[in-house]
C-alpha positions, 0 to 999 in steps of 0.5 A, a space after each residue: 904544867 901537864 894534866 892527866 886525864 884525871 886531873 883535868 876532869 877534876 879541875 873541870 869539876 871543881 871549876 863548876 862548884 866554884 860557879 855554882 856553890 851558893 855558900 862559903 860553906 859548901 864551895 869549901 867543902 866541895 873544893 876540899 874534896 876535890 882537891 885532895 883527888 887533884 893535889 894527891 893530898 891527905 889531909 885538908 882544912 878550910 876556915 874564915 878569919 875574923 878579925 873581930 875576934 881575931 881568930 879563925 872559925 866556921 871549919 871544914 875539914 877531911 881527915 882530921 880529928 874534930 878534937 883536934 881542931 877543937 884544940 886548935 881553936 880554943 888554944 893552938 891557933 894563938 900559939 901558932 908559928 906558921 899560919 899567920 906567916 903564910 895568911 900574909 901571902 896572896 898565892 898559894 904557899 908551902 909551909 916551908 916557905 915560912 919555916 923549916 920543917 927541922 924548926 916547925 918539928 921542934 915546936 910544941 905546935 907541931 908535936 902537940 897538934 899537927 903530928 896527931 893528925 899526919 900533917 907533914 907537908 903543907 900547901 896553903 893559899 889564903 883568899 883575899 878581897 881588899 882587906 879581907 882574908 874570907 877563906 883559906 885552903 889548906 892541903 896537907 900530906 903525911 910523913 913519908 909522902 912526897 913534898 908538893 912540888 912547884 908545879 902543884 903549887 902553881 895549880 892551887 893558885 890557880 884554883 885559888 884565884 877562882 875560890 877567891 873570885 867566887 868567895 868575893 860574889 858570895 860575900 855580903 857587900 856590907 861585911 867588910 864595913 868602914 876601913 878607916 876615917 874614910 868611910 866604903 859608904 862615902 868612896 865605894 871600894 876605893 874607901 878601903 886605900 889610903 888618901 895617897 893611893 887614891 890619888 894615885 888611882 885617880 891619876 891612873 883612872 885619868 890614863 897617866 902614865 907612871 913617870 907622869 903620876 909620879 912627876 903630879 904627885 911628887 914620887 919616884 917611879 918606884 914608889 908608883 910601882 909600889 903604890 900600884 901594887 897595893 891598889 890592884 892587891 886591895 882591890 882585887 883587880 889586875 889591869 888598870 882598865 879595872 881600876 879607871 872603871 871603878 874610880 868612874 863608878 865611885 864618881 857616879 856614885 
């Protein structure tokens, strides 16, 4: 993936807001601007989930109507076809990865609310810490614009990457509350895996390998894999390094 120059003080920029912006609030609003100049967008929006209500709020936005976005809070969001699709993903996603544009053009979603505002072609990336969705960035284009390519795709992730790990710091430690019947009080953040995947980080925490966790706790070497994948995904981390330091730390409590 080659930078222009452009692009690369863009990038360095947008990399000291997410270092230094105290709040979500003005990290997404930063970023917005910042990525329009680096993904050439036109279009951009920015909201927290809350699962309590089961809805998005707190927007940011650039070069959209407000009305509109009031009718996407008070009635669109609930009658959305695309955006519940793409929050499943933990990288950055086109639209059309979750529906063809020829069927999101037929819906009354697209006609009614994205038309009003220009939006055609769509990059999102969804930020997740465990089981928490704590923002979102969504850049759009308008019709006659070229689609996003891979290449831009692959830039938003990793900007996304660095919007997620400055979203966890800023974060309150005691917003996500308990998970389940296992309490994040009692375990730490191991509280938000399920009793198997605990025992699966455990093993690994003690330095066993795949097949000899699998061989201790009775699975196949697939369903290790899949166990370790959900562990690093919940847990926001990437080696198991990582994960053995965490299991110690809940163990010291």
């Amino acid at each position: 993936m080659e930078l222009t120059s452009a692009q690369t003080t863009v990038l360095g920029d947008l990399m000291v807001d997410v270092a230094q912006d105290a709040t979500s609030r003005q990290l997404r609003e930063h970023l917005g601007e910042r990525l329009l100049r680096l993904l050439k967008g036109d279009q951009f929006a920015s909201y927290v989930w809350q699962p309590q209500g089961d809805r998005f709020s707190d927007r940011v936005i650039i070069n959209m109507s407000a009305a509109n976005l009031d009718a996407y809070e008070a009635h669109f969001q609930f009658h959305d076809p695309i955006t519940r699709r793409l929050q499943r993903f933990r990288r950055a996603t086109f639209v059309e990865e979750v529906m063809p544009r020829a069927e999101l053009q037929r819906t009354e979603f697209f006609h009614d609310f994205l038309a009003r505002d220009g939006l055609h072609h769509g990059l999102n990336h969804f930020a997740w810490v465990g089981p928490r969705n704590l923002g979102d960035l969504r850049i759009w284009r308008s019709a006659g614009r070229p689609d996003f390519t891979e290449s831009e795709r692959l830039l938003l992730d990793l900007v996304g990457r660095a919007f997620t790990a400055a979203l966890r710091r800023l974060a309150p430690a005691d917003s996500a509350g308990p998970t389940d019947s296992h309490s994040t009080h009692s375990t730490g953040p191991l509280g938000i895996l399920t009793p198997r995947e605990r025992e699966v980080a455990e093993a690994l925490a003690q330095g066993k390998s795949d097949e000899e966790v699998g061989a201790l706790l009775g699975m196949s070497f697939g369903t290790v894999r899949t166990h370790i994948g959900h562990i690093f995904d919940k847990l926001a981390i990437c080696s198991r390094t990582q994960l053995a330091h965490l299991v110690w730390s809940a163990h010291r409590g």
